[in-house]
N, C-alpha and C positions, 0 to 999 in steps of 0.2 A: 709200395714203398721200397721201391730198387736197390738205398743203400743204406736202410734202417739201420743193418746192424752195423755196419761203420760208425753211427751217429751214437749207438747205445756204448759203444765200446769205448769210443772217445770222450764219453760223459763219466762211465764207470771208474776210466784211464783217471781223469781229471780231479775225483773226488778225493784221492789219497792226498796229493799235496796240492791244498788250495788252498787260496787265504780265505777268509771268513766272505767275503762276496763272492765268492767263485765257487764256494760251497755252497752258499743259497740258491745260484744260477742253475749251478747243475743239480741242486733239488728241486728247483721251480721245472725246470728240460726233465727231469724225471716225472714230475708230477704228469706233467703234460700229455707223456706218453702213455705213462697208465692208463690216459682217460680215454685212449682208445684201448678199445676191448682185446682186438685181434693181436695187443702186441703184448699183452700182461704176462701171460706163462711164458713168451719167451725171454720177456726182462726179469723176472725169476730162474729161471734156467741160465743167463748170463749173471747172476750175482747181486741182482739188484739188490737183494735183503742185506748182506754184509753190507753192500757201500752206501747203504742208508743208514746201517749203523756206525759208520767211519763218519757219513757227514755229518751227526748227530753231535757225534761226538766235538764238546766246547767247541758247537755254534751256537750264535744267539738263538733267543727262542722263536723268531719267524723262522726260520731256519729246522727246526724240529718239530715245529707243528706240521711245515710242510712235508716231511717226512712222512711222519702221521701218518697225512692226509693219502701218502702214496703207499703203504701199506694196510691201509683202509681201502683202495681202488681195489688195489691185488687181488685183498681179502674177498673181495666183492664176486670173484669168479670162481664158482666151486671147483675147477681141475687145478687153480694156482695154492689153495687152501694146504693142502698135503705137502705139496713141494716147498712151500712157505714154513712150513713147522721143522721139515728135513734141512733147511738153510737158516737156522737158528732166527724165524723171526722171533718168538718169544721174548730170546735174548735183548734182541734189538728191542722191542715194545717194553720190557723192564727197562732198558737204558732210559728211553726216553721218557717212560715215566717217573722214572728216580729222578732226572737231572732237575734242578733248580732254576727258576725261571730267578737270573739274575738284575 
């Protein structure tokens, strides 16, 4: 993947100000990646866990499950575990559990 990280940086870029579909896209483009193995510690090591807590935040709730769903992948690979705790998932997994499915 030649120019992955361009793709990841431009997805991370995207999640601060999006509108409520552009946050689910670039949740669903994250989920995505997770689900290949070889790229999870490095989208932890670029921020993934903050800006899944930014898109969490007042999205609808397909939008936060998919979230979830990508800090569950992460979770999934014992070297992204550690570095996952040091970039406040916790925090993010309380948001997401606290928020209300409106």
């Amino acid at each position: 993947y030649q120019f992955i990280e361009r793709v990841i940086k431009a997805f991370l870029g995207l999640a601060s100000a999006a509108t409520l579909e552009v946050k689910h896209i670039c949740a669903s483009a994250l989920c995505n990646l997770s689900d290949l193995k070889s790229m999870r510690l490095r989208l932890v090591e670029e921020g993934v866990v903050q800006v899944l807590g930014q898109l969490a935040r007042g999205a609808e709730a397909k939008t936060r499950r998919v979230c979830a769903i990508v800090l569950q992948s992460l979770a999934s690979t014992k070297p992204c575990r550690q570095e996952m705790v040091a970039k406040t998932a916790v925090g993010t997994l309380y948001s997401l559990s606290n928020d209300n499915d409106a």
